[in-house]
N, C-alpha and C positions, 0 to 999 in steps of 0.2 A: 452832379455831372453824369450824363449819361454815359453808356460803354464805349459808344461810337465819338462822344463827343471828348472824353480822355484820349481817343484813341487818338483823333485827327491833331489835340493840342500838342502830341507828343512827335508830331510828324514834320512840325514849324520848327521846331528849333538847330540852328547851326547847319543847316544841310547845304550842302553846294551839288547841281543839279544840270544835265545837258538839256531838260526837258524843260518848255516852255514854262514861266508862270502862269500865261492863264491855261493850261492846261490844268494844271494841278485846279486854279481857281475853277475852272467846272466841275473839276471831278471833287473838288470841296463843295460845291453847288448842290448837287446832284447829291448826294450823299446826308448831305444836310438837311437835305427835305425827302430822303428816303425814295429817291427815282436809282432804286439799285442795279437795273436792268442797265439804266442810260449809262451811270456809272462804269459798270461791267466792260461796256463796247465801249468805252472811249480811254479804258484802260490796256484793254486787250491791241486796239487799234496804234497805241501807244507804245506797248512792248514789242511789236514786232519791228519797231524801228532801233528799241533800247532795251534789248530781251533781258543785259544785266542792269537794269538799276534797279537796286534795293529796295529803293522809297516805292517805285511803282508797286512791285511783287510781293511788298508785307502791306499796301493797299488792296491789291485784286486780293489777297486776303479776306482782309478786315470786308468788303462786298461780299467776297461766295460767303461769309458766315451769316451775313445777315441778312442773304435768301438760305439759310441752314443747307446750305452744300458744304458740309460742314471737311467731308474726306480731300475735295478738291482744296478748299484755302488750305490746311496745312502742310501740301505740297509747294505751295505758292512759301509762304511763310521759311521754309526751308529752304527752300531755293534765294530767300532774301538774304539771311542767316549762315548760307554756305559763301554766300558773298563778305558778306561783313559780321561773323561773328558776334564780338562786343558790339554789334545795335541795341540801344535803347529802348527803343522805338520798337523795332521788330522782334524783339523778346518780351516786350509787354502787350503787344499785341498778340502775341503765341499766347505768351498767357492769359491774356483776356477770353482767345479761343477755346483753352480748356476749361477755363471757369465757365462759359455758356454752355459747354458739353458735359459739366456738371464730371470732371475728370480733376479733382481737387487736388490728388498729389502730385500728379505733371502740373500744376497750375500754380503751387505752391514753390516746388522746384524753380521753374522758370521767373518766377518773381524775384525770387532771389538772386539767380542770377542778374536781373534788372539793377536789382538795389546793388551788387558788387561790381558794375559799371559805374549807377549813378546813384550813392546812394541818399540820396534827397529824391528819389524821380516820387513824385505825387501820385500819380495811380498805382502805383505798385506796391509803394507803401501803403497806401489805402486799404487792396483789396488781399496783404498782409496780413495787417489790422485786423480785417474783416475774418479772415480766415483762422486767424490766431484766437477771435475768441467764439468761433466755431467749435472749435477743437481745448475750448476752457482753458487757455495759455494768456490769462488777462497782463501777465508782466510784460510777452512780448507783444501784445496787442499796444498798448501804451508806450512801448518803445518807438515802434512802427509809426505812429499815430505823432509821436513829438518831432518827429523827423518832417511832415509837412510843414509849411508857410505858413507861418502867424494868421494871416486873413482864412486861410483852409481850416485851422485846429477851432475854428468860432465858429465854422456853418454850423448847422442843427445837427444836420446829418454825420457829421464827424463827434460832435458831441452826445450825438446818442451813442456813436460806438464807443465813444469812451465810457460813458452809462455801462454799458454792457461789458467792460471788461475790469470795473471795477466792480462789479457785483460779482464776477467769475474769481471776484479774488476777494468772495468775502465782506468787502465792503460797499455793504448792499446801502445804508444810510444816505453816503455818501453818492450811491448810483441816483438813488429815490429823488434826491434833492437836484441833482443835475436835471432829471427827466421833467422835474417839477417848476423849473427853470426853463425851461424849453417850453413847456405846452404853455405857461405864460404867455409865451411869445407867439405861439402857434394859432391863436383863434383865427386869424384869417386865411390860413393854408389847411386846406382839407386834406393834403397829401402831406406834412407834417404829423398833422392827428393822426393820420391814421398809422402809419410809422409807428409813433409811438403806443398807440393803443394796441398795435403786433407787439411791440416789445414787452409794454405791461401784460397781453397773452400769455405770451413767451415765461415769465417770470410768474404766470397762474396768480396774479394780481388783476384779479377780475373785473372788482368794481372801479377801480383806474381805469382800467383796461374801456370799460362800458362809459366811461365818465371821457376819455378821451377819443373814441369812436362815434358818442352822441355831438361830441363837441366837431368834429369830421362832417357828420350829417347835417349841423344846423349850417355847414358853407355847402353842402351840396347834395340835397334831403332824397334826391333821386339816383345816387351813386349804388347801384348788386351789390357790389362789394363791399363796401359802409356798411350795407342793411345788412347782409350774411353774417360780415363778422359783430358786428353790432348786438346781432340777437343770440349767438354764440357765447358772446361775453355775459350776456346778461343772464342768460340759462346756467352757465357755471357760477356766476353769481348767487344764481336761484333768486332772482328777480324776474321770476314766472309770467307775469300780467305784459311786463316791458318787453320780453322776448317773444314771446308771443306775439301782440303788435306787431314789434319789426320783420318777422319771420316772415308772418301774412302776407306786410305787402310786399317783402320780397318774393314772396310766391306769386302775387298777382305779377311782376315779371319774367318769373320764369319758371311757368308752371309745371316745367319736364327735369326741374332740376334735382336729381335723386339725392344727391347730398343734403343740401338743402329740404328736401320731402322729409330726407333721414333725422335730421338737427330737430325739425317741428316735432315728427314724432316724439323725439329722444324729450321734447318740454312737455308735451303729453302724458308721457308717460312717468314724469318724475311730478306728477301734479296727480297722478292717478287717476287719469284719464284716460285706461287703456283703449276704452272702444274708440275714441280718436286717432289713436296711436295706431290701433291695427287697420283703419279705415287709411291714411296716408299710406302705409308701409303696403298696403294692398295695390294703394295707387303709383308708389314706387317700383312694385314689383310688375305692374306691367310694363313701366316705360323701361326698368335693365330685368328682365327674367333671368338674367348669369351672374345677378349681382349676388357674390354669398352671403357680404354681412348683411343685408337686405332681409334674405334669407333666414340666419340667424334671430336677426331682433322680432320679426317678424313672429318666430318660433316662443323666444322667451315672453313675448308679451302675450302670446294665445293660450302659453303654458299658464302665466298669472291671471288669466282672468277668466280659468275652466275649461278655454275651448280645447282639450285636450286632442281630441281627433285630428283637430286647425294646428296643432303643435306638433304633434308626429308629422302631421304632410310636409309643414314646413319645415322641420328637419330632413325629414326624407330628401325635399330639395337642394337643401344646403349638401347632406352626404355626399347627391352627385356630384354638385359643384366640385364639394372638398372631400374625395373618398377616402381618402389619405388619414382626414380625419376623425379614427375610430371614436372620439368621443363623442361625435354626432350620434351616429346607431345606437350606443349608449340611451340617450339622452332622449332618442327618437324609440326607443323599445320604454323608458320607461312612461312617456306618454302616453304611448299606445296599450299599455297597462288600466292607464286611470280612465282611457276611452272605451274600457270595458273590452279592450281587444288581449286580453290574458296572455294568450297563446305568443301572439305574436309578441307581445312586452317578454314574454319569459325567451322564448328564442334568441332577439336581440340580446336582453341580458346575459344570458348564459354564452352565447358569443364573444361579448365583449372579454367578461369575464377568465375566460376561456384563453385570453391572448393578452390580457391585462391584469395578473392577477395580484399587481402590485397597487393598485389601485382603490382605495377604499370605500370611495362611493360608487362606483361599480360595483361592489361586495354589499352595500348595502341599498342600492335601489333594487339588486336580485333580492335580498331577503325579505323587501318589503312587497314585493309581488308574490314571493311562492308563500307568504303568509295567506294565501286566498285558498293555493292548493296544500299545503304542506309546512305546517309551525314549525315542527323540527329541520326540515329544513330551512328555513326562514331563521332560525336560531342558528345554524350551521355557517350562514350566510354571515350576518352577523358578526359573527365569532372570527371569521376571516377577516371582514373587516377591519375591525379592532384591533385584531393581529398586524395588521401593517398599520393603521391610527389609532394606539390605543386610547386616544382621547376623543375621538369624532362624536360631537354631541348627539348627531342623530343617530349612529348608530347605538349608542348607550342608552336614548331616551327608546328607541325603535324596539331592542331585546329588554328595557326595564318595563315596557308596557305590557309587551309577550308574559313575561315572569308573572306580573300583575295577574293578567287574564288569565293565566296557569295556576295561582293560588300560590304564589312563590314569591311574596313581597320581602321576605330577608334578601332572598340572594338577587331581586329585583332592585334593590334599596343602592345597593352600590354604585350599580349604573346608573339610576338617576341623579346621586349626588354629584358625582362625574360629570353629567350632564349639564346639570345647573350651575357648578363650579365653572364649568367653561362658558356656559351661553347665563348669567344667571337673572336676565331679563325676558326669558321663554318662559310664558304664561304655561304654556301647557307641559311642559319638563314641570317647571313649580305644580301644576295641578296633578301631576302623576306622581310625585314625591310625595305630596299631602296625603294621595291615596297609603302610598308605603307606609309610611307611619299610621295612617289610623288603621291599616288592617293587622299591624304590630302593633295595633294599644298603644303607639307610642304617641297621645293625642295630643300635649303641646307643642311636638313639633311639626305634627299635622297641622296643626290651628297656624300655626304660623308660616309654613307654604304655602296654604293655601288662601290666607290674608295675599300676601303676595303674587298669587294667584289674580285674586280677584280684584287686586288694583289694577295688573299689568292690564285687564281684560275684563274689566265692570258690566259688560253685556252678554260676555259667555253662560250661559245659563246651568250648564255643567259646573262650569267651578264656586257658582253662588250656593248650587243646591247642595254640592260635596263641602265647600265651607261650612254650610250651616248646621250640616249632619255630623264635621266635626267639631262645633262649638257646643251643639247637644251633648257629645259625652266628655266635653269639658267640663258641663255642668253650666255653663251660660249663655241658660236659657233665652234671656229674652234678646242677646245680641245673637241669636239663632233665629227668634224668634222675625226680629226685624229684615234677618236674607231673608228668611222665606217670604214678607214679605215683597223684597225688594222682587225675589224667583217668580211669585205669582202674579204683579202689575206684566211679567215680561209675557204673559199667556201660553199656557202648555201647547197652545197649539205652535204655537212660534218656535219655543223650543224643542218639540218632538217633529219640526223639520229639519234635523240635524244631519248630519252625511250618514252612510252607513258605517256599518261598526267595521271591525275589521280592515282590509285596503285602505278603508278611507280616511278611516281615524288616523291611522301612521300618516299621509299624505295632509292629514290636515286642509279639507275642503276650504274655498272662503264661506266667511259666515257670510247670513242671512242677505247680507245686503247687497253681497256678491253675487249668489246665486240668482237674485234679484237682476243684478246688473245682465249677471248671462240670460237669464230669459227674453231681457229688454233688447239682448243683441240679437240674441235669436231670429224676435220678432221684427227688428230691424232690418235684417239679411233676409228677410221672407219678404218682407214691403216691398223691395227691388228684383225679386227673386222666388214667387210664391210656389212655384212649382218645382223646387226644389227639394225633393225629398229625402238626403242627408239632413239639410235642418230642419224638415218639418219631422221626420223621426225625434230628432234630437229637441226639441220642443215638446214636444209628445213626453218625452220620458223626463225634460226640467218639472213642466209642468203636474206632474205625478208626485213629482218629489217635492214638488209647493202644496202638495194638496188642493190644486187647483183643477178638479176630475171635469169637471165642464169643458173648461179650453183644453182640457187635454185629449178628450175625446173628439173635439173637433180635428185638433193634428192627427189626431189616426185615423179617419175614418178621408182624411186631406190623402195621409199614405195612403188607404185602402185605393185608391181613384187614380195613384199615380202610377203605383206598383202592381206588377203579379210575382215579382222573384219572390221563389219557396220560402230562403233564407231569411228576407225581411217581412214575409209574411208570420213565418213562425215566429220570430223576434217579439213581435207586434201580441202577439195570442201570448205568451208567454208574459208581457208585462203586463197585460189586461189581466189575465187569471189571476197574478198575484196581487192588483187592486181588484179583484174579485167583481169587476167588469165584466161579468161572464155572457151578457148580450151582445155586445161591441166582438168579445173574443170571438163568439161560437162564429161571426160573420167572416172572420179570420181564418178560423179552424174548417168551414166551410170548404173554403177554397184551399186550404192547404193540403186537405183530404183527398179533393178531387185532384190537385196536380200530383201528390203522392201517396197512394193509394196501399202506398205495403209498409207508411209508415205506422207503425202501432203506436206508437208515443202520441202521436197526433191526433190518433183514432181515440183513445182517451182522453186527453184534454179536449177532445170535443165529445165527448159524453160527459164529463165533467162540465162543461160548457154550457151543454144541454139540460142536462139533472138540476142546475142553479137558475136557468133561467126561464126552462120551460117544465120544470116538474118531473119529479122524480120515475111515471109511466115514461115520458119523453127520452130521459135518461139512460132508463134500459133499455129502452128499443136502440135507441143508440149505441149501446154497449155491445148489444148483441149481435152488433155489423161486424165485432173486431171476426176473424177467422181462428177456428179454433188452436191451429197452430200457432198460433200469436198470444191465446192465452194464458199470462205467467201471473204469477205474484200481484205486481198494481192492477190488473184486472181482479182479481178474485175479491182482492181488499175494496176496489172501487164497488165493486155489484154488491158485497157486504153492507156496504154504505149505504147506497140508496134501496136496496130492501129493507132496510132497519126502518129510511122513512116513510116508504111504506104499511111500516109496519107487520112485514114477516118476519118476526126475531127468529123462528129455528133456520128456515134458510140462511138467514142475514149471520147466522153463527155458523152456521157450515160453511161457508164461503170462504168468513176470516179466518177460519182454521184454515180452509186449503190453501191460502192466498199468505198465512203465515210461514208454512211449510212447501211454498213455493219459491221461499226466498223475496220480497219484493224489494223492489231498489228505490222506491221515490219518495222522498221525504216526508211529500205532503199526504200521500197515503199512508205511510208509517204513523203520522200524527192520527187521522181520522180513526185508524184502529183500534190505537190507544183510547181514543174520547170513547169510541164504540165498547170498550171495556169499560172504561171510567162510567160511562152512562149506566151498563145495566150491574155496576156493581162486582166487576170482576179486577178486583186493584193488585191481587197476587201476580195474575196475568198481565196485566198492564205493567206491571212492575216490569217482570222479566222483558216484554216488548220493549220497553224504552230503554232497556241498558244496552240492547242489540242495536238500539235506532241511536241512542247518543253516540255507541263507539263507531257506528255505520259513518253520522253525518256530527262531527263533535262543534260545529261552529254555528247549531241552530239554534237560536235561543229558545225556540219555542220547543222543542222536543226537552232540551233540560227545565225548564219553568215547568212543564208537565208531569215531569222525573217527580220533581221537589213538591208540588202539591200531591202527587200517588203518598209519595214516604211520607207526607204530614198524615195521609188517613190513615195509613199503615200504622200509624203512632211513632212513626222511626225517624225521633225529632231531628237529633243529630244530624243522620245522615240530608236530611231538606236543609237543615242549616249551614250545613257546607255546601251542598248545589246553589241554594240562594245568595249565598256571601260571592261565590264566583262570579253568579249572575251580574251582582250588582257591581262588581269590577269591571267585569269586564263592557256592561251595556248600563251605566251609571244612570243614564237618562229615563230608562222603564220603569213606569212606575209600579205594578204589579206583583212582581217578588217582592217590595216593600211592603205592602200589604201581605201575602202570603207570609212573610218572616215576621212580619208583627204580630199577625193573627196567632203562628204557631207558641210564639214568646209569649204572646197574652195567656193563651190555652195553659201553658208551662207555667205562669202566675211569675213570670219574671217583667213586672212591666216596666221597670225604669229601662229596657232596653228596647223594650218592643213600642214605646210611646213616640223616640223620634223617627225610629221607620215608619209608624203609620203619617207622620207628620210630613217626612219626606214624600212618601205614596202621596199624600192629598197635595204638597204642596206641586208636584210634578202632574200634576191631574185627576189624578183617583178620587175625584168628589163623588165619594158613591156610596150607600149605605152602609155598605158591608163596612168599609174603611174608617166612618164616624163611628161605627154601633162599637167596633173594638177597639178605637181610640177611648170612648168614653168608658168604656170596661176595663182597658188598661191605666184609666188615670181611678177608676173607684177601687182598685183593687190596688194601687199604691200604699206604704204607708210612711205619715198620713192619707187618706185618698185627697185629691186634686177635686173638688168636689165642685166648685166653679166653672173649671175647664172641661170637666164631665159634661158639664148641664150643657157648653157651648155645645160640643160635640153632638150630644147624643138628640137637643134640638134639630142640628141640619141631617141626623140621621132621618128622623121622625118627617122632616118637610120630604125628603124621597123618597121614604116608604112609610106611609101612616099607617098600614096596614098588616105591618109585622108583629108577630106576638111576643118577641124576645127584645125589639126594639121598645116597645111599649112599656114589658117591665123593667127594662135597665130603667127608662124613664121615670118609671113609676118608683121606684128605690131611690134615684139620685132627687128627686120632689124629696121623697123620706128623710133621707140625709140631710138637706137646705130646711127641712119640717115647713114643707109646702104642702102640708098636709090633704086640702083639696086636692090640686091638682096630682097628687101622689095615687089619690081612692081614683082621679079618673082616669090615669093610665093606666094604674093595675085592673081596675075592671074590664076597661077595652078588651085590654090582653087577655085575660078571661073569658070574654067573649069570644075570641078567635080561639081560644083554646083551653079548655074548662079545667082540664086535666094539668094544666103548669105549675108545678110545684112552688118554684121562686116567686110568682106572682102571688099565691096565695100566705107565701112563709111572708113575706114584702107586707100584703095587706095585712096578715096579723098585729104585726105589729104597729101600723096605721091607725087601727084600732083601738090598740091598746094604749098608743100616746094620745089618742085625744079622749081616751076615757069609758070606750066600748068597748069593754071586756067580753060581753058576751059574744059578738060580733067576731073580736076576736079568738074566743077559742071554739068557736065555729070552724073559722078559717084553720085551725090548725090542726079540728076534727076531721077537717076535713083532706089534707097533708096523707093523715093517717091510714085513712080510706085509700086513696091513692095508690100509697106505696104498698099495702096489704093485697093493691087488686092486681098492681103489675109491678112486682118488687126487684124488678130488672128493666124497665125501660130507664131509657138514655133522656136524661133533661136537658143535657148541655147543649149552646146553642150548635145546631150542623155547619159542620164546613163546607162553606161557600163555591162548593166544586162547580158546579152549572155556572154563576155569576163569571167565574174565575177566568175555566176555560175555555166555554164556549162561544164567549164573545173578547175573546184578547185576539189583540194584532200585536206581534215584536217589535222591537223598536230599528230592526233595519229594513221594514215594509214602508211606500207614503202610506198615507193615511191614521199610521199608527197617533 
């Protein structure tokens, strides 16, 4: 029964009246079919002959409310009421006014009174009922509710509210079965279903809910309403395919409907389909631009799918929306962190921070950013965190990985367990625990984090490679033996496009498939939008980090065409130098020169620019533009450099001495210094440069990996063995210091330690000679030797360099060993050949000799030993360490390309 239509039944009974019947019978007419206007004037007309009668004044009522003049009827209403008090009729009609003006405790009040007039009256008790179990009062809901007529307590609609307030009381079975009883009866009323399919809503009984909305749709398939909540239901369901559907084509009717925009997204994005998600909520935001939650989701879904820059703006928009709300700028500094905007990430954060210092992830999104500029503070950060949550997983896992990459796995060890005790399905919490323990020897329970590990997360290529390195010093080998396997079908090149270390590793980049995905939107948003050069930047530098230098060189040279600002010109030359782009960059550095002509920074990396791409004459003349007031330090070390390739070493020495002693500040000429000593043989000096250049720049991995091979030549095992054990904590994915720490372990004759680093090295990509030649040295020099797994090795050494002379006679020994006596005479002779004077080759063939029965042959050969060592009884046999191989062609693992 509608409101007007209780209103008007309550208006017939018992009344005695001056005023005509058919007047009433029009103004019941009119009313009936919603002509409120005609109603209005014919009540009005009416009053001014009989200004007191009641029945008229609580009518001209119940009209002004339902053109919502809503202040006028309750004047009317009152004026009925000052007449006749105890009205029935006119108090249930008050209260029907405040029930539409959504004023529930006048509404409730007034009802009451109704009922201690009359208390059987049907609408009042009804809208009671209704109220009662609004407000979860299911006892008086059911009281209200028995007080109706036998034929009223059977409609539907009475029986759901009884549904509904026996479930407020607990007895929900009993609600279930009512409701189940009713929708029986309901397949031919669409306005039944749907009722009830609100109510099973209401009770977050979903698939009912969808089950008796679809049952709504099959009476009337073209119903907004049906279809909105319909696909609603079926989304909380998480019956994806069906919500969908219905959303669509409630969007082909109303294609400005922001809520609805909002619902599709929200099934989008629980199917992980953000770029859908963000494409709608795009299209939502133009039709409300002041919509906040709009705003919001819009944010968190560009936050999940990388486009961090697209996540700060759209926080930024929500902040204004909602200033009020500081966790926006929060959450909006810490994207603008991961969009490479530091500064401004650090600012917000310490802001918030600042005015919120009860807050804990506030305390640790700052420490996850100043970890870029500042560990101890990053640890400081942290530490406060904790202090208000001492259990917040990220903060525990965020300062146990710091500890990690500090060489501090005890007091690291804690926090991660804490970690994983609260979250203990984080792959990567389990992968940083596994680290703790094997770097405390404590290796079974290493093995077994990081089992767990690498179930949570079978594709991470990190925790298969760190598994297998701890199952090697388990001693079980061959189920090490099978990760590396499983490590090398995933191809190094796959897994050395991993995020960078540092920032990124705390935030936890998506993997491979994600980045993927962000490229594909990239390119997406460019299709519509080519000239766009925020995303063709931002394309440009995905594209770097896929190792995809072709397309990426297209989006920059797309920027070059679109832009002249300095700032993204520099940007641009800067990520080119460091893919060593250096033709792309110098066209960059060009123009950045000539807009700022007093930048010296600039003026160098375009002589750098020039020296790589157009030759080292080129170079200087380049350099020689900087003005002399301009040159300090990275000048002097630069011109160093390119005299060297030149080839004037005493210039080329003068320079790096003045250019040492002018303080220089840039990393990457601190690096070339150092190689510029490593090269002509000055490793004391080198030494001391890099301890200035580690404490200068301590998060380079390449200036420590250069630290760590100087002390291997130095002999100063130890101390490479602790830079390299860091190393590998902290940038687990290089494979290079594994090699370098195996080689030195080899040299040191400890190889059952030095066998699964090289293993690791190869299986992370170091298929290189150097890395077979002292794997197979370290499994001969085991005891027993490994003499099988030698011969594998030291064959794939020999297919990449058949021309080495130390590879030839390991070769030539391990034949010896297997008494492959041929092929033993013709690797040592090769070797011989390349090098006449090789001691091991010759002491090797001696004995060649002597097992197949040429004695004289053999004590030739070891006449010939004797000669040797009598003519230069201080040369060095051992094979050289691989310093050229090592350093002058390694990239770190947080460059592309690497």
């Amino acid at each position: 029964m509608s409101t007007l239509g209780a209103i008007w039944a309550t208006q017939n009974v018992g009344i005695r009246t001056q005023v005509p019947v058919t007047v009433y019978e029009k103004i019941a007419a009119a009313i009936r079919d919603e002509r409120f206007p005609e109603a209005e004037q014919i009540l009005r007309e009416t009053l001014r002959g009989h200004p007191s009668e009641a029945r008229l004044l609580s009518l001209m009522g119940v009209v002004l409310d339902a053109q919502k003049r809503f202040v006028e009827a309750e004047g009317f209403y009152r004026r009925a009421l000052a007449i006749n008090p105890r009205s029935a009729a006119a108090l249930n009609n008050l209260g029907n006014h405040y029930l539409v003006r959504g004023e529930f405790a006048k509404a409730r009040a007034t009802y009451l009174r109704v009922v201690a007039v009359d208390p059987r009256h049907p609408n009042a008790n009804h809208q009671l009922a209704q109220l009662s179990v609004a407000a979860n009062q299911g006892s008086d809901a059911l009281r209200y509710l028995g007080r109706l007529p036998a034929e009223e307590r059977s409609a539907p609609a009475i029986q759901m509210l009884r549904a509904q307030a026996l479930r407020s009381l607990k007895r929900e079975d009993e609600a279930v079965e009512l409701l189940t009883r009713i929708e029986k009866a309901a397949t031919a009323d669409p306005r039944l279903s749907f009722s009830l399919g609100m109510i099973y809503a209401d009770w977050k009984r979903y698939e009912d809910a969808e089950r008796a909305f679809s049952q709504a749709l099959r009476a009337s398939p073209a119903n907004f309403d049906i279809l909105y909540n319909l696909g609603l239901a079926a989304l909380r369901a998480r019956h994806f395919e069906r919500a969908q559907e219905v959303l669509q084509i409630a969007l082909q009717q109303r294609p400005d409907d922001v809520d609805l925009i909002q619902n599709l997204a929200r099934m989008y994005a629980e199917v992980g389909r953000r770029d859908q998600a963000i494409v709608l909520l795009l299209q939502g935001e133009k039709i409300a631009p002041n919509r906040a939650d709009i705003q919001m989701f819009l944010a968190h879904m560009a936050e999940e799918s990388g486009f961090f820059g697209d996540a700060a703006t759209a926080y930024d928009r929500y902040y204004q929306l909602r200033p009020q709300e500081d966790s926006a700028r929060r959450d909006r500094g810490f994207c603008y962190a991961r969009s490479s905007r530091i500064g401004d990430g650090l600012r917000d954060l310490r802001w918030y921070t600042a005015r919120h210092p009860e807050d804990a992830m506030g305390w640790y999104q700052l420490g996850v950013v100043e970890t870029v500029e500042s560990r101890e503070r990053a640890i400081q950060c942290f530490n406060k965190s904790l202090g208000v949550e001492p259990r917040l997983p990220a903060a525990r896992y965020a300062r146990g990985v710091i500890l990690l990459q500090d060489g501090k796995p005890a007091a690291a060890l804690e926090d991660l367990k804490i970690a994983v005790s609260e979250n203990p399905k984080d792959a990567f919490t389990l992968n940083a625990l596994g680290d703790a323990y094997l770097q405390l020897n404590q290796v079974d329970k290493a093995v077994e984090s990081l089992r767990q590990a690498v179930e949570l997360s079978p594709e991470e290529g990190k925790f298969l490679m760190r598994y297998g390195r701890a199952l090697q010093r388990a001693g079980r080998r061959e189920e090490a033996k099978a990760i590396f396997n499983r490590f090398k079908q995933m191809g190094p090149s796959e897994y050395s496009r991993r995020a960078k270390a540092g920032l990124f590793d705390y935030l936890r980049l998506p993997p491979d498939e994600q980045r993927a995905q962000y490229v594909k939107n990239l390119k997406a948003g460019l299709a519509g939008k080519p000239d766009d050069l925020s995303l063709q930047l931002r394309l440009g530098k995905a594209l770097l980090m896929e190792n995809k230098t072709e397309e990426a060189m297209e989006a920059y040279r797309k920027v070059m065409s679109l832009t002249q600002d300095p700032v993204i010109v520099a940007e641009c030359a800067t990520d080119l130098l460091g893919v060593e782009q250096y033709g792309l960059a110098r066209e960059f550095l060009v123009r950045l020169v000539a807009a700022k002509p007093d930048d010296a920074g600039a003026k160098l990396d375009l002589a750098i620019a020039v020296f790589h791409s157009q030759g080292p004459e080129a170079g200087l003349e380049s350099l020689d533009q900087m003005p002399p007031a301009k040159r300090g330090g990275d000048f002097f070390l630069l011109r160093a450099q390119i005299l060297d390739a030149l080839g004037r070493l005493p210039q080329a020495a003068d320079y790096l001495s003045r250019g040492l002693q002018a303080e220089p500040t840039r990393a990457d000429l601190f690096l070339q210094a150092a190689l510029f000593l490593i090269k002509h043989g000055d490793y004391e000096r080198a030494s001391g440069l890099l301890e200035k250049a580690v404490r200068t720049f301590p998060d380079l991995p390449e200036l420590q990996f250069t630290q760590a091979v100087v002390f291997a030549i130095l002999r100063q095992h130890d101390t490479a063995h602790d830079i390299l054990s860091k190393i590998e904590a902290r940038w687990p994915e290089w494979n290079m210091p594994y090699v370098i720490h195996g080689i030195i372990l080899t040299i040191r004759r400890r190889p059952s330690e030095a066998e699964p680093l090289l293993e690791t090295a190869i299986a992370l990509g170091a298929e290189t000679s150097v890395a077979y030649f002292y794997l197979a040295l370290a499994l001969t020099i085991e005891n027993p030797p490994n003499v099988p797994k030698a011969h594998e090795a030291v064959v794939k050494a020999l297919a990449l360099n058949p021309q080495d002379a130390f590879i030839l006679a390991l070769a030539g020994r391990i034949a010896y060993l297997q008494e492959d006596h041929q092929t033993a005479k013709e690797h040592l002779q090769a070797a011989l050949r390349l090098w006449p004077d090789m001691v091991e080759a010759h002491q090797t063939l001696a004995g060649v000799y002597r097992a197949v029965g040429e004695k004289e042959k053999s004590i030739a050969e070891l006449k010939e030993i004797v000669r040797i060592k009598q003519e230069n009884p201080t040369a060095d046999q051992t094979p050289p360490f691989p310093t050229q191989d090592l350093l002058f062609t390694v990239r770190p693992p947080d460059r592309p390309g690497s």
